[in-house]
C-alpha positions in Angstrom: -30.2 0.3 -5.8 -27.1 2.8 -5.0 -26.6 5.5 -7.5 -23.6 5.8 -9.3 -20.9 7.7 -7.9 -17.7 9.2 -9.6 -14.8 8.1 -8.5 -12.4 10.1 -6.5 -9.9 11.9 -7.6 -7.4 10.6 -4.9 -6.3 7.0 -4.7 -9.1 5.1 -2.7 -6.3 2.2 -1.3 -3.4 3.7 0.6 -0.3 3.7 -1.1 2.1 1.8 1.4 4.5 2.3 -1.7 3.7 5.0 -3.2 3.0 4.4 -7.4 3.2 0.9 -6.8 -0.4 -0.3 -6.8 -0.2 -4.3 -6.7 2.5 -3.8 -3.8 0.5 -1.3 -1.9 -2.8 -3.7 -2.4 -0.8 -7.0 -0.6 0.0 -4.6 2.0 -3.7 -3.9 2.7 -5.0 -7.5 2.0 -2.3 -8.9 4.5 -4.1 -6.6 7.0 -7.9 -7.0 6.6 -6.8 -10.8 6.8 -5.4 -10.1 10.1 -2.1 -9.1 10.0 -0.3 -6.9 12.3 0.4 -3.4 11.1 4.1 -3.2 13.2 4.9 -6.6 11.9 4.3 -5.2 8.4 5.5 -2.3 8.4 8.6 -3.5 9.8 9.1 -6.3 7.3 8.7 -3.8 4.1 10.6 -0.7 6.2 13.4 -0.8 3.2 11.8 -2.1 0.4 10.8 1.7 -0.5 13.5 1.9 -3.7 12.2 -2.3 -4.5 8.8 -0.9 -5.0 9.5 1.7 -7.6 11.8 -0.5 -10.1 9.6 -1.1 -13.3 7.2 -3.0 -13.8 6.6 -4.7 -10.5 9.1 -4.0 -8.1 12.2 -6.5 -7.4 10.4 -9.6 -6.3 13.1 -10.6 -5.1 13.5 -8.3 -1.8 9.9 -8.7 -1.6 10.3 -12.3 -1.4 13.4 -12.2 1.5 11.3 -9.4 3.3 8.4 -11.4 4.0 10.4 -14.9 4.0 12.0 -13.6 7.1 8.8 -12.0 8.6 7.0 -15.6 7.7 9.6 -17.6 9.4 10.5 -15.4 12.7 6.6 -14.8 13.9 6.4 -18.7 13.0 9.6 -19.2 15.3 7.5 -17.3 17.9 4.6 -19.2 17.6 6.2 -23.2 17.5 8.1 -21.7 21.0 5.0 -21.0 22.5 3.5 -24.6 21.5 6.1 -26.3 23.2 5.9 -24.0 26.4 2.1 -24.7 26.6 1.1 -21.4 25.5 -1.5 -22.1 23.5 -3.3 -18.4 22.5 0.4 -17.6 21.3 1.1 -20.4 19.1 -2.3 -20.1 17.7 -2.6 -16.6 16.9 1.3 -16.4 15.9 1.5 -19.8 13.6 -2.3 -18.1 12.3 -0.2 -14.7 11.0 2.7 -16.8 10.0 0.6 -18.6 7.1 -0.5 -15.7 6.3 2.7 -13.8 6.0 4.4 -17.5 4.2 1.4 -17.2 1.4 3.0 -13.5 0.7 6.2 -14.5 0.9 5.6 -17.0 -1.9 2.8 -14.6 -3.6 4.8 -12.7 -6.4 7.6 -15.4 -7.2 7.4 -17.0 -10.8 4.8 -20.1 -9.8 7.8 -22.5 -11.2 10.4 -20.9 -8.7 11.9 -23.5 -6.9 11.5 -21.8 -3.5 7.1 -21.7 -4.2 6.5 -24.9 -2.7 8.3 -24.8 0.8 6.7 -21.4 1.3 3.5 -22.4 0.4 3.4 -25.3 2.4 4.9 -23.6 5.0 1.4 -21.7 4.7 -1.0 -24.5 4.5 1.2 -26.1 7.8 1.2 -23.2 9.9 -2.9 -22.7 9.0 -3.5 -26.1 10.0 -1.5 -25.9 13.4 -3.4 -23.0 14.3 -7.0 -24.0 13.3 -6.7 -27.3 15.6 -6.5 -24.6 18.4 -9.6 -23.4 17.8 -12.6 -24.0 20.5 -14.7 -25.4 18.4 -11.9 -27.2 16.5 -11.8 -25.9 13.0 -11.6 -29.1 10.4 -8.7 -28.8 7.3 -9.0 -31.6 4.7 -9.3 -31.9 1.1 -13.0 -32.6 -0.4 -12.3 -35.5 -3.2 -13.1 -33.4 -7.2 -13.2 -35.0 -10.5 -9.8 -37.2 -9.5 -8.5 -34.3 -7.6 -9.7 -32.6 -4.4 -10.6 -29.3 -3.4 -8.8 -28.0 -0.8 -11.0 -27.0 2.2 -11.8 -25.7 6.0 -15.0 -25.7 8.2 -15.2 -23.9 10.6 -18.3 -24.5 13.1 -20.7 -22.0 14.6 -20.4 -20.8 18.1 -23.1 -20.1 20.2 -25.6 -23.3 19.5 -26.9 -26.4 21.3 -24.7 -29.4 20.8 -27.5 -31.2 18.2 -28.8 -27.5 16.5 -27.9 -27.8 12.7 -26.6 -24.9 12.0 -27.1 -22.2 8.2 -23.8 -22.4 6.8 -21.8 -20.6 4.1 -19.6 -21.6 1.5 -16.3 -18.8 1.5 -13.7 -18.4 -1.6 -11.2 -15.8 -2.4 -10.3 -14.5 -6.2 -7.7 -14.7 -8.7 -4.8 -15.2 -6.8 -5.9 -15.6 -3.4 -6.7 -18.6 -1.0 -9.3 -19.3 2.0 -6.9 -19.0 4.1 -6.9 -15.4 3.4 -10.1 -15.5 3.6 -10.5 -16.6 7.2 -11.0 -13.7 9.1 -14.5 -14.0 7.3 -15.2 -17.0 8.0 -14.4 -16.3 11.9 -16.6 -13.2 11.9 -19.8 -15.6 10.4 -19.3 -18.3 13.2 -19.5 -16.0 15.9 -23.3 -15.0 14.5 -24.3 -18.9 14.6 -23.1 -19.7 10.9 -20.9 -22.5 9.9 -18.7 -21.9 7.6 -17.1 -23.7 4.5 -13.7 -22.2 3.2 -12.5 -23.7 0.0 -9.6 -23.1 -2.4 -11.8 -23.3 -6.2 -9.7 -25.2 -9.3 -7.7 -22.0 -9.8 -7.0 -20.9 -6.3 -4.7 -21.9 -3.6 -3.6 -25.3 -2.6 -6.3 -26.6 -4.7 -4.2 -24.7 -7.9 -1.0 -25.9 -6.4 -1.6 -29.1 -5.0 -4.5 -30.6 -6.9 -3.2 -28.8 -10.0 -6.7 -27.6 -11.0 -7.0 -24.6 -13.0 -9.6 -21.9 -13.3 -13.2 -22.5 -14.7 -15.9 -20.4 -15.5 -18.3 -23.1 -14.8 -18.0 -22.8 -10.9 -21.4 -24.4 -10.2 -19.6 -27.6 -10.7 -17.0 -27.3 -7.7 -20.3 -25.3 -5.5 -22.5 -28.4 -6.2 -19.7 -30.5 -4.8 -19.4 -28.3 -1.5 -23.1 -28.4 -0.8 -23.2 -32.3 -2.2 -21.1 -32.8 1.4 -22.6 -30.3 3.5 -26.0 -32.4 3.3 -24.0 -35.1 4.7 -23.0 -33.5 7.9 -25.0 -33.8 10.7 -24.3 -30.1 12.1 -25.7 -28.1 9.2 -28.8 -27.1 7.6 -29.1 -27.8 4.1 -31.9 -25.9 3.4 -29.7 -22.7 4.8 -26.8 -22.9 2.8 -25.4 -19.5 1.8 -21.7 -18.4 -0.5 -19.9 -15.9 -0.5 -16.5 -14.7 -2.5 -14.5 -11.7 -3.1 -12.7 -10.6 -6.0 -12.8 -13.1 -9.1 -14.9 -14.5 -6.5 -17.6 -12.1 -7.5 -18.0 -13.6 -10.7 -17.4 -17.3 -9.6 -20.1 -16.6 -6.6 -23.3 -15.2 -8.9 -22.4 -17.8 -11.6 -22.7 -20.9 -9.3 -25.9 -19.1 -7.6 -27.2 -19.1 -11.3 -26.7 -22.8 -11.6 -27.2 -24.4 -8.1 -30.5 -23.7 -6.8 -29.5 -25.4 -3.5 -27.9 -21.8 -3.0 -30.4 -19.6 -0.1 -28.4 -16.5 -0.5 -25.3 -14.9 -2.1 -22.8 -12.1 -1.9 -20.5 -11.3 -4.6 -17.9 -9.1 -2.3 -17.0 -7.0 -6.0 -19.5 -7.9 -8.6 -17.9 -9.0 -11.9 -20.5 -9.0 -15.0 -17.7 -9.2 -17.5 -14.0 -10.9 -16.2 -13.1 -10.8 -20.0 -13.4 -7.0 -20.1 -11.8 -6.3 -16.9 -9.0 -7.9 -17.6 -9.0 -5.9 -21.1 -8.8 -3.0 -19.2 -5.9 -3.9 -17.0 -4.0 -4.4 -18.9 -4.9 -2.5 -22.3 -4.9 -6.1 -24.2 -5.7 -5.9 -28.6 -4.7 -9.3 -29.9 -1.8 -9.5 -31.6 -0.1 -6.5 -29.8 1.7 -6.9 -25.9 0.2 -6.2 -23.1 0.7 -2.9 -21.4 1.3 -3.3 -17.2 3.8 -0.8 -15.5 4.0 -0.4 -11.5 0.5 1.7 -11.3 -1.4 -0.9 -13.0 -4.7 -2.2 -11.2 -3.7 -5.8 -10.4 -3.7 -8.1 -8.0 -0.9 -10.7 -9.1 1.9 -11.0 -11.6 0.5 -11.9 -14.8 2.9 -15.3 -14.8 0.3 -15.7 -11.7 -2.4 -14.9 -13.8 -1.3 -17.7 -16.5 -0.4 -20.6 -14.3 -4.0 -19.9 -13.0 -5.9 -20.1 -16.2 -4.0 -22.6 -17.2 -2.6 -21.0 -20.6 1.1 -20.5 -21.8 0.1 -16.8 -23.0 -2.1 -14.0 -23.3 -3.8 -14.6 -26.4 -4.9 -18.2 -25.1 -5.8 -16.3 -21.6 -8.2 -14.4 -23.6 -10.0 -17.3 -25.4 -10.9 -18.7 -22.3 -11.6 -15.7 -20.4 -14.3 -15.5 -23.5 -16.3 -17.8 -21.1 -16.2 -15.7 -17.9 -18.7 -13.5 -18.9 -22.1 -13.2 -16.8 -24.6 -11.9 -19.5 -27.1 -14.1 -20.0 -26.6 -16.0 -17.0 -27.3 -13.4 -14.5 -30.9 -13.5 -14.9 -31.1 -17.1 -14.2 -30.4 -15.9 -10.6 -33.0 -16.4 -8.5 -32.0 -16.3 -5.0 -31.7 -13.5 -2.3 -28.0 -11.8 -3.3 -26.0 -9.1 -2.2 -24.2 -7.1 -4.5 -20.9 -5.5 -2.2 -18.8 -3.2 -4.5 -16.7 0.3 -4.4 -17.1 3.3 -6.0 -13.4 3.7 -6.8 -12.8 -0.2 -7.5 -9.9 0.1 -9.7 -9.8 -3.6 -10.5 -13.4 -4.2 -11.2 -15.3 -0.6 -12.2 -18.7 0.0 -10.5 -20.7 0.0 -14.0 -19.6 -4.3 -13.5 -21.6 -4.3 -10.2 -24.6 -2.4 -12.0 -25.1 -3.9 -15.3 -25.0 -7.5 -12.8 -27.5 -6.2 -10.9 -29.8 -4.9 -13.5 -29.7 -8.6 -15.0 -30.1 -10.8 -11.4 -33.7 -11.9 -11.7 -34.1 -12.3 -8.1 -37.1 -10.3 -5.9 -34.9 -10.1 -3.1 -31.3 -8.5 -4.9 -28.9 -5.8 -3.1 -26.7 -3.9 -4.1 -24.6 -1.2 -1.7 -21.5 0.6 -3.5 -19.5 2.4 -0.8 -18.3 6.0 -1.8 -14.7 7.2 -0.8 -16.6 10.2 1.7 -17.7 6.9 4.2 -14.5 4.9 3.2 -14.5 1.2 1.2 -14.6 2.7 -2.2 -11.3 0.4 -2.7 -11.4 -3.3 -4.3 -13.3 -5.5 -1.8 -12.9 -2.5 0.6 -9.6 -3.2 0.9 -9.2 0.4 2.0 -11.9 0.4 4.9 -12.8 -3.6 5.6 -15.3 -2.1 7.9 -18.0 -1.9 8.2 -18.5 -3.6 4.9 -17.7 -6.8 6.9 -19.9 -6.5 9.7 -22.8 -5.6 6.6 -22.2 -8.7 5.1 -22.6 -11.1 7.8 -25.6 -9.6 9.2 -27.0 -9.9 5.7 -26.2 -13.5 6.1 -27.5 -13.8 9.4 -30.8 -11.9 8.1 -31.4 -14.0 4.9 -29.9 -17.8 5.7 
């Protein structure tokens, strides 16, 4: 087990806008999920004075920035489609869904212009994944009346009848396995399938299926690997998850529950989601929350509601009541891998250690990464590498 180790005095995430930390964050999440620095940069060139207007910059230049980033590199990739250029339009419409699911990412969730934008997203994804060699599968996995929305993306490298380990990929609070694909990529070229999936609370599956969050996320995992024994092209006694973020509590809570789990990473460990969101954003019932531009979220916290499901914050904190890990923790059994920051702003350190020191497992991990090596950030936002690379190998090592 890693020591603990203060956190820096400096910012650990590069300030793209300077004082604005949830702006600065999408920044860097729109670029360890593969998008292109110049393309960025150019899209959020004037958006300096938006940034810094209290408490979470003007959402709405934000919005048009990105809308018209979204729909020109989407432009170039549909042109390419039609001339035959198929590495173009796939790697084009691939960074257009990701720049559409930022364009719609900060706007109130009943905004009028959230569903075009979003879809936009999910249409552009699915255009590019069919390019894939192998072909990489979208569709929705039927849920309690509902569906989860899903990808699977096959390994490379194996003999046409090989089943293949596989691992099941999710994002956090307010982000989508879409974002996530870059991971999911990076697994299949080591000889792991891999199964992305919007969780009730996340993505189209929030959106489309209207499911909220749950802290019971075994249910939605059991459904997963229920499927995955059906196909013919994996092994389902090497079935591994994975998930960032929020994800870090939903991943060790399903582990705790489904024993048809191998191995697990929790990509920023959550012991107590209750108490992190506490210290966000300063909450004591019956008083208003506290949130100004320097404030360690992710998402708005009209995000936050629509995805627990709540009309306010009081009610966000009876059910986050739920989302704690303590006394479940030690009903984890299998091999897991703690990932985690020293300078995690979101999620402190001490929530990756007191997990840790409650994971029953023989075979538990964890690996903090300072600021002196770089990927002290959230999720290593700051330095996705070689944080990255460690986790798949784990994968490839332990499924």
């Amino acid at each position: 087990m890693s020591q603990t180790t203060p956190a820096p005095t400096r910012p650990a995430l590069y300030q793209f806008f300077p004082g604005n930390y949830m702006w600065s964050l999408s920044v860097m999440r729109m670029m360890a999920s593969g998008g292109v620095f110049g393309e960025i940069a150019w899209a959020c060139r004037d958006l300096g004075p938006a940034s810094a207007i209290e408490p979470i910059g003007d959402v709405e230049q934000w919005h048009a920035a990105l809308t018209k980033l979204a729909a020109q590199v989407e432009a170039v990739g549909r042109e390419a489609a039609l001339k035959g250029h198929e590495v173009t339009a796939r790697t084009s419409l691939l960074r257009a869904s990701l720049y559409w699911q930022w364009a719609e990412a900060l706007l109130p969730p009943d905004d009028p212009r959230t569903k075009p934008a979003y879809q936009a997203h999910l249409d552009c994804f699915a255009e590019s994944a069919a390019r894939f060699q192998p072909k990489v599968e979208t569709f929705d996995l039927p849920f309690e009346g509902a569906f989860l929305s899903c990808y699977f993306v096959p390994a490379k490298g194996l003999a046409p009848e090989a089943k293949a380990p596989v691992a099941i990929l999710s994002d956090g609070l307010d982000g989508t396995k879409e974002e996530m694909f870059y991971v999911a990529l990076s697994l299949s070229e080591r000889g792991i399938a891999c199964m992305g999936i919007d969780q009730p609370g996340q993505g189209a599956t929030l959106r489309n299926a209207k499911l909220v969050a749950r802290h019971d996320s075994e249910v939605a995992v059991g459904a997963v690997v229920d499927y995955l024994e059906t196909r013919a092209d994996v092994d389902p006694k090497r079935i591994g998850l994975i998930a960032a973020s929020m994800g870090g509590y939903y991943a060790p809570r399903a582990a705790a529950f489904e024993k048809r789990i191998k191995a697990c990473v929790a990509w920023g460990a959550i012991y107590d989601y209750y108490a992190c969101w506490q210290r966000r954003v300063g909450w004591v019932p019956g008083q208003p929350i506290s949130v100004s531009l320097d404030s360690a979220l992710g998402t708005t916290g009209a995000h936050f509601l629509s995805i627990m499901g709540v009309p306010d914050w009081e009610n966000a904190f009876k059910k986050l009541e739920a989302f704690r890990l303590k006394g479940v923790a030690d009903k984890i059994t299998c091999d897991i891998l703690l990932v985690h920051g020293a300078g995690d702003r979101q999620t402190p350190v001490i929530e990756a250690e007191e997990l840790f020191a409650e994971i029953s497992s023989t075979r538990k991990e964890l690996r903090i990464y300072t600021d002196a090596e770089g990927g002290s950030a959230h999720v290593q936002l700051d330095r996705p590498e070689p944080a990255l690379s460690l986790i798949c190998d784990w994968f490839v090592e332990h499924l």
